[in-house]
N, C-alpha and C positions, 0 to 999 in steps of 0.2 A: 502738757502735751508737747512741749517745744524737745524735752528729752526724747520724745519718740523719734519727731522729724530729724534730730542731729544723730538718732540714732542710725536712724533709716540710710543717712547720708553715709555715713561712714561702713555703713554695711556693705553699698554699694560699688563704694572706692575699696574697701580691702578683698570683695568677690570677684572686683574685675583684675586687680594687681593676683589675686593668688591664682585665679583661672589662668591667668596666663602663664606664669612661672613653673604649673606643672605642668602644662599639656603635653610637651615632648617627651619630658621624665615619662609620666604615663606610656605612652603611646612603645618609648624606647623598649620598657621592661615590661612588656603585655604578652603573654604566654601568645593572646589572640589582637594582634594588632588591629586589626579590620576592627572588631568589634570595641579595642579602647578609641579608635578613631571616632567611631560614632559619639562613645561613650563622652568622647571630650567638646564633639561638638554640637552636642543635645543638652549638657548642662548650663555651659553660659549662657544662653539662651533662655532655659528654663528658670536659672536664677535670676538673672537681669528679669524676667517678665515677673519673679516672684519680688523683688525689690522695688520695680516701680510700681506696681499694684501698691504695698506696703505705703512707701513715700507718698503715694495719691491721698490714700486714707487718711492718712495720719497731718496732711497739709490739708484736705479737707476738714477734718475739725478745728482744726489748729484755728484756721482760716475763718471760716465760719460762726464757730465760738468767740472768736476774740472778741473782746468788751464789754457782752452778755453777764448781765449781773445775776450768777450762783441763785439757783432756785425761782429765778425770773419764769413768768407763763412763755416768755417771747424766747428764753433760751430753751426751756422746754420742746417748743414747737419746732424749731431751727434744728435742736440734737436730734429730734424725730425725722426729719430729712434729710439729715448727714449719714444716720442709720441705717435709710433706705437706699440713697446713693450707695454707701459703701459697701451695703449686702449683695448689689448688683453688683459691683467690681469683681467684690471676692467670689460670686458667682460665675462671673466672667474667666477670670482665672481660672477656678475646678473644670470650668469645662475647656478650657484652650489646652489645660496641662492635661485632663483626666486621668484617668485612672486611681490612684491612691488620694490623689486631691478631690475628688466627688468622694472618695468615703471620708473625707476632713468634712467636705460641707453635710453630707448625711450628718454625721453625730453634731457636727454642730446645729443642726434642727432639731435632736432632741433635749437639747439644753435649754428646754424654754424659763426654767425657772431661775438661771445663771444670765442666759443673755439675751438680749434687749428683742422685743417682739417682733422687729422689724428685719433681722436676721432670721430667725426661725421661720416665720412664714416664708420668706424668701426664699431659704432652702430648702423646704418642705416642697414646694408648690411645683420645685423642679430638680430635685436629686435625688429623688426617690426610685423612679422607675420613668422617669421624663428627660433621662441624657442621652448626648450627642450618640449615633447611632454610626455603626460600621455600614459599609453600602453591601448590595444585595453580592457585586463581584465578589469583594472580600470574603461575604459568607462564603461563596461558590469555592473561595480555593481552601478554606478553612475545612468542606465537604470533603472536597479531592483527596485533599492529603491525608483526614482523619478515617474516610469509607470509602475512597474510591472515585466516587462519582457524585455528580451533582443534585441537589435535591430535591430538583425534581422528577428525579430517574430514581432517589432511591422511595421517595413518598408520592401516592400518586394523587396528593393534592400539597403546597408549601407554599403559607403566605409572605411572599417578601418585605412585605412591611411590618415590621415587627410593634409586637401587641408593647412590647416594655423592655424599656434600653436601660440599665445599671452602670455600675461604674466598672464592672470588670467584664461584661455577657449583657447581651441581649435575646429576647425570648421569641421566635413563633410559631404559629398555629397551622399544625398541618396534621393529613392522613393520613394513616398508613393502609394498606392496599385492602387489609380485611374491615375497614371503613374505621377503625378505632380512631378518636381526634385525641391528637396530643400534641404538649408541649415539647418546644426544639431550644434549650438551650448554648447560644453558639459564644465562643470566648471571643471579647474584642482579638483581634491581631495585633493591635498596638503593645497593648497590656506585655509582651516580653520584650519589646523594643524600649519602656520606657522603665521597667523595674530596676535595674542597674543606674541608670542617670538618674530616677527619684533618690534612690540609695548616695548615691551621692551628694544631689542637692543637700539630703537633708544632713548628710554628716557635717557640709562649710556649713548651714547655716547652724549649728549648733555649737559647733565649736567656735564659731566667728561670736556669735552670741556671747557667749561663756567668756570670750578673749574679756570682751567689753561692759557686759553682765555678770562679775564672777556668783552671782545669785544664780544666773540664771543656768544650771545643772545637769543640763540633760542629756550626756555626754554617754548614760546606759544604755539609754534610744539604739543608738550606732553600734555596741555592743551585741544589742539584743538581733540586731538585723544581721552586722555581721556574723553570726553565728550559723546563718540558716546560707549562705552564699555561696560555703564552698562545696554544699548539695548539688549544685544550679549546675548543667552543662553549658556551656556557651552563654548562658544566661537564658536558656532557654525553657527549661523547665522550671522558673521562678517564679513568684512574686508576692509580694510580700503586704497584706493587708493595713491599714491605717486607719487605726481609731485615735481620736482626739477627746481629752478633756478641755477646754475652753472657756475663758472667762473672760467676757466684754465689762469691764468696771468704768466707767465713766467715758475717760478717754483711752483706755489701754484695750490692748489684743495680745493673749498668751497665748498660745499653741504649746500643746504637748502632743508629741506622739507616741503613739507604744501599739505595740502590735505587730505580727507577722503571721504567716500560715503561706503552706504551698497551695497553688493555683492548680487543683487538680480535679477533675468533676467525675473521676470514679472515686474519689477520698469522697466527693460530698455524695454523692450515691451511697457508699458505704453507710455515713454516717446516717443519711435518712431512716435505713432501715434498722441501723442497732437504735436509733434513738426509739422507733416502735416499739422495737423488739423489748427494750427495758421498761416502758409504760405498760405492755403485757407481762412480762416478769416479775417486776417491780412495785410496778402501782397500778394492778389491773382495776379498783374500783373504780380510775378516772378512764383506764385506756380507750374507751369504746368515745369519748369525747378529744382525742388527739388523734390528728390525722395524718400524713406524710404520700404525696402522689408515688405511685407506683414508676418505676425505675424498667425502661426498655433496655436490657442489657446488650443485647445484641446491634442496638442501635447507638450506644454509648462510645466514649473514649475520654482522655484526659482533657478534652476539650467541645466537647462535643456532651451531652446529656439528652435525652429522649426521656420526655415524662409522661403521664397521665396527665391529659389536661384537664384543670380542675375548676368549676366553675364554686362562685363566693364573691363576697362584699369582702373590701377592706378591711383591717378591724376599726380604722378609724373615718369610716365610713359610716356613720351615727344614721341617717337617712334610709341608704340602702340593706342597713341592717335591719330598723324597724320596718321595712316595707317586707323584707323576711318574715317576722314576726319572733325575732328573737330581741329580748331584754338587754341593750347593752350592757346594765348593772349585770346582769348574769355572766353574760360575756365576759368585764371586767376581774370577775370573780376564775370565772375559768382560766382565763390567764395567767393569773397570780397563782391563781393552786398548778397550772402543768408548769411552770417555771418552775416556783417551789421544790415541786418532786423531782426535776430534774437535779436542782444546785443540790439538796439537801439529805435525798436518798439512792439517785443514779448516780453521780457524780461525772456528768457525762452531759455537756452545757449547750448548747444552742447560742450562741454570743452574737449575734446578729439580727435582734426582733425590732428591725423597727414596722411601720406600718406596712411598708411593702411585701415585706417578708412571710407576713400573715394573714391569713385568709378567714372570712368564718363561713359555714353555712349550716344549714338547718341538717341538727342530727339525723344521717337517713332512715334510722330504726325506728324514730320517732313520729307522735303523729299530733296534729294540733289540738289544742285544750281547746274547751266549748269560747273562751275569749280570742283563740286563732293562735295564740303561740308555739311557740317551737321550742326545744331546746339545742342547743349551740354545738357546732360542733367543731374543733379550732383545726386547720389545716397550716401546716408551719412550710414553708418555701424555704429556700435557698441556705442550704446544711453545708455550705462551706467552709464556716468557720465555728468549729467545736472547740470545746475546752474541758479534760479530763482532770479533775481534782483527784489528788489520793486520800485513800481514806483518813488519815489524818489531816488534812487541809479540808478536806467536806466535813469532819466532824467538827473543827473547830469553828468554823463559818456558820454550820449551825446552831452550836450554840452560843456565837454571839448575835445570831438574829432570836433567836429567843432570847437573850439577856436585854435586846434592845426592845423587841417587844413586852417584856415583862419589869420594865425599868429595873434590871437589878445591877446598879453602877460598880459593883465590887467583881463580877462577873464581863461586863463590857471590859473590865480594864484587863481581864484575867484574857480570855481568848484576842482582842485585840493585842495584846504584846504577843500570844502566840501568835497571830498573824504578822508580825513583821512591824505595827506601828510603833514597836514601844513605848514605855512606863510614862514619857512625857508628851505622847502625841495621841495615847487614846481617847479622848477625851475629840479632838478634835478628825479622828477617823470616823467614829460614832456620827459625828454630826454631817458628814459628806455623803458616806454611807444613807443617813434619812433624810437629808434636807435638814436639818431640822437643828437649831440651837442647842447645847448642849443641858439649860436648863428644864429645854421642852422632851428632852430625850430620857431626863429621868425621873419627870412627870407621873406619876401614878397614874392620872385619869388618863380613862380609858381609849382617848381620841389623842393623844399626846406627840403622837407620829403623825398624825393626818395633816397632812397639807391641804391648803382652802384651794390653792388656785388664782385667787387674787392677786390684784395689781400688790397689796401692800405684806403678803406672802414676795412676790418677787425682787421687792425693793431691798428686804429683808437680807436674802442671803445672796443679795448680789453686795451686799455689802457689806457681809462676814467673809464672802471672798475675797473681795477688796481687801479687807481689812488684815487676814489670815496667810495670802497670798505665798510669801515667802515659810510660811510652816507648813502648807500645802507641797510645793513643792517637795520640800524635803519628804514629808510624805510621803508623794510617790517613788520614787527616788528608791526608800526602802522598801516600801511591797511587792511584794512576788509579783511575778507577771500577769499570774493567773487570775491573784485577785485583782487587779488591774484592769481587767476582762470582765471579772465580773460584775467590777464599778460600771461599769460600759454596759456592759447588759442590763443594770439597774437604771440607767439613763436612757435606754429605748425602752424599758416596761413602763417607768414612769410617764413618759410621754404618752404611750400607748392607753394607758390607764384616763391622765387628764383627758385625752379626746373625749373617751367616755365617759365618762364619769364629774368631768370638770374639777379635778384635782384629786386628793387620793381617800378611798373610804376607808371606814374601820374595818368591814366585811376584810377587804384584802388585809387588810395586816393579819385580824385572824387568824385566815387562811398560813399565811407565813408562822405566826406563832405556833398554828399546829401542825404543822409541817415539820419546822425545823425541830419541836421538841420530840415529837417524836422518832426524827431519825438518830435526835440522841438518845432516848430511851432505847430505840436499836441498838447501836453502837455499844450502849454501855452493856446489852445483854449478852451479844459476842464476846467482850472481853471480860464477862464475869468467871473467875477457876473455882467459887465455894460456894455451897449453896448460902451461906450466909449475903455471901455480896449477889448473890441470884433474885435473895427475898429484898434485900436493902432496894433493887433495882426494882424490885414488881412493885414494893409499895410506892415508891417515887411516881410509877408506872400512876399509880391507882391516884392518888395527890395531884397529877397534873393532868386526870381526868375530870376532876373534881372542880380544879380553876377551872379549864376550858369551857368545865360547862357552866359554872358559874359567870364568864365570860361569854358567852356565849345567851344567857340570860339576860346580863343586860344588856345585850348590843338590840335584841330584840325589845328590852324597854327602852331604851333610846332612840330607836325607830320607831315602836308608836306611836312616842311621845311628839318625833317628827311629824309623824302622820296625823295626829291630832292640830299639831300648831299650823298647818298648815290648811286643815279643814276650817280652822277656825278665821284666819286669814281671807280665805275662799268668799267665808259668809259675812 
């Protein structure tokens, strides 16, 4: 731990010697002086509060732990309240800094089976939909400028207290004059004041890194964001999204970043409705189960969104879901299947499902079984942040989610190197991708993927991360951005899944096996030219009808079988 705090130190001394040395450079060569003025004196500030945040944590274990004999009950205890202390801190920070640092602590809540439980609840419990909020004025001029006039001249009901504050918008509940109630989403104001200074922050702290960690690489980060900047007017039409993969191992804290998208809420208006429009196209047997609120156009702008306001239970909302009378396990199951169809036959992604994001409620077409149930019907929020796979990147994605659902290791290594990991890292792509060890990945039986959920599931791959750390890295390093995104979206469904479900079923993988093999059975039939490679393809077609339902067989004797040990348990 002591490498951390000497680390920390030295961060500190070389952010404040380099802040200083360019500020007037800056300022001298700024197309927009005013704006590098700010620009210069929002980031030392922002780093210095990211650095001693850092140095607390890291003197906190140091501290704490010292003399604590490895595997002791008593250092156990002690690590468990260093945990919680420091998931406050670094809570404290997301919310002092916001903006891109609330989507750092989001994803890191869904990292429950990487980091330590006392983080994830922490973030959970208030980065969801429970951050610092703009004041009612602010909205008022956010109104003015976006329609005109204030809102409550242009709705003739607007509650100023908003139902749910995020990290980029907050939401609320008003009328509009022909009595319809909908939802008002307004853009924080901050959010363009601070995307330029995070941009920055995070390029010293990555390169200061790298100076003194030549491991530690992440030097594409700053590539990938400056790419999107010189769109940005004044900085005004920016900013730029932040997801994190994160690994708490013992005593260490990595942060990776990656992510960008413009801040525009006709883009995410747009995107609600094509994501509809291809569950109708596409996958109409599920579409009448995917939902997306209805888009007030004429009340809209790139900051401003007017929605159907939608009433539903969380999806991890276990409680108010059965007081609905829908089957979480169903639920769970729905999720995995509209996901699926999106990554593997729309190619047209949703990359932002964490619990906030999605809503359920009782199918409206539907009516209760003589037991009182319902069937589900998933309402997706906040269409932000999309991700367009081309057809070659979707096809090969799918079939290495079939190769990893069907343990076929010759295959996993075959699309895996097409994806970016190459010849010496698939092996350990496969396993980041599932959770899941790489011996248990090309495991036959039929649970082989399934995660328990367990304390000793968690110990597990927090300590193949530990272990792996520096080949991770590189890693990411190599893969597309996209799949990057989609690692990210696999670490909100998974959380999403555990709520309900309490770690992951067979059912869903299923779901994902039959999914992605047949949007390669598609694929392959598009680019058949003979009819011989036509018939090659239908009989493959008919053979991995054959497994699924074979599989599919026994997932249903495997449940009995549940259902029986558990009757017998009962008596």
């Amino acid at each position: 731990m002591a490498w951390l705090w000497r680390a920390s130190a030295k961060f500190s001394l070389v952010a404040s010697a380099a802040g200083g040395g360019v500020t007037a450079a800056l300022i001298a060569s700024s197309d927009d002086p005013k704006a590098a003025l700010k620009l210069c004196t929002t980031v030392p500030h922002r780093l210095f509060r990211d650095a001693v945040t850092a140095a607390n944590i890291a003197f906190d274990y140091e501290y704490s732990l010292w003399g604590l004999a490895e595997g002791s009950s008593e250092r156990e205890r002690i690590k468990r309240e260093v945990h919680l202390r420091s998931a406050r801190k670094l809570q404290e920070l997301c919310f002092k800094n916001g903006g891109i640092y609330i989507k750092l602590g989001q994803h890191l809540g869904q990292l429950e089976y990487l980091v330590p439980e006392e983080y994830v609840r922490t973030m959970r419990e208030s980065m969801l939909n429970k951050c610092p909020v703009s004041s009612y004025e602010q909205i008022c001029s956010v109104f003015k400028k976006e329609l005109g006039d204030t809102p409550d001249k242009i709705f003739s009901e607007f509650d100023p207290v908003p139902i749910a504050s995020a990290s980029l918008a907050q939401v609320h509940v008003a009328r509009m004059h022909d009595g319809q109630k909908v939802a008002v989403k307004v853009q924080h104001t901050h959010m363009t004041d601070t995307a330029a200074s995070d941009h920055a922050t995070v390029e010293l702290i990555v390169n200061t890194l790298h100076r003194f960690f030549p491991s530690f690489d992440y030097r594409w980060l700053i590539d990938e964001i400056s790419e999107s900047l010189p769109k940005a007017r004044n900085f005004l039409d920016i900013c730029w999204i932040l997801g994190i993969l994160c690994f708490l191992i013992h005593h260490s804290c990595i942060l990776f970043y990656f992510l960008l998208n413009e801040l525009d809420f006709l883009t995410e208006a747009k995107n609600s409705e094509k994501c509809l429009e291809n569950f109708h196209k596409l996958s109409p047997h599920i579409a009448n189960y995917v939902y997306a609120p209805k888009v007030y156009w004429n009340l809209s702008t790139s900051k401003l969104l007017t929605m159907e306001f939608m009433e539903g239970a969380y999806v991890n909302d276990v409680k108010t879901i059965q007081k609905l009378g829908i089957n979480p396990h169903e639920l769970s199951i729905l999720v995995s299947h509209a996901f699926a169809e999106m990554m593997f036959k729309h190619g047209f992604v949703h990359c932002d499902p964490h619990a906030a994001n999605l809503l359920v409620r009782p199918l409206p077409s539907s009516k209760a079984s003589i037991l009182g149930k319902r069937r589900p019907q998933l309402v997706l929020l906040d269409h932000g942040l999309y991700k367009e796979l081309d057809v070659q990147t979707r096809t090969n994605y799918a079939s290495l989610w079939k190769a990893l659902i069907f343990s076929d290791a010759n295959a996993i290594k075959e699309y895996s190197t097409k994806l970016g990991a190459g010849e010496d890292l698939y092996a350990l792509f496969a396993g980041v991708l599932t959770m899941r060890p790489w011996n248990r990945v090309v495991d036959p039986s039929m649970d082989h993927l399934v995660i328990q959920g367990n304390e000793s599931d968690r110990l597990e791959l927090q300590m193949y991360a530990s272990q792996y750390f520096h080949e991770i890295s590189e890693l990411l390093r190599r893969l597309p951005r996209v799949i990057l995104l989609m690692m990210k979206t696999n670490d909100c469904l998974r959380a999403v899944n555990n709520s309900l479900v309490q770690g992951s079923s067979m059912e869903t993988f299923f779901i994902i096996g039959k999914v992605s093999s047949e949007a390669v059975i598609e694929a392959k039939l598009l680019q058949s030219r003979s009819l011989l490679t036509w018939l090659n393809v239908e009989l493959n077609k008919i053979l991995l009808e054959v497994r699924l339902w074979g599989m599919q067989v026994a997932l249903w004797l495997l449940q009995l079988r549940k259902a029986l040990s558990w009757s017998n348990q009962a008596l």
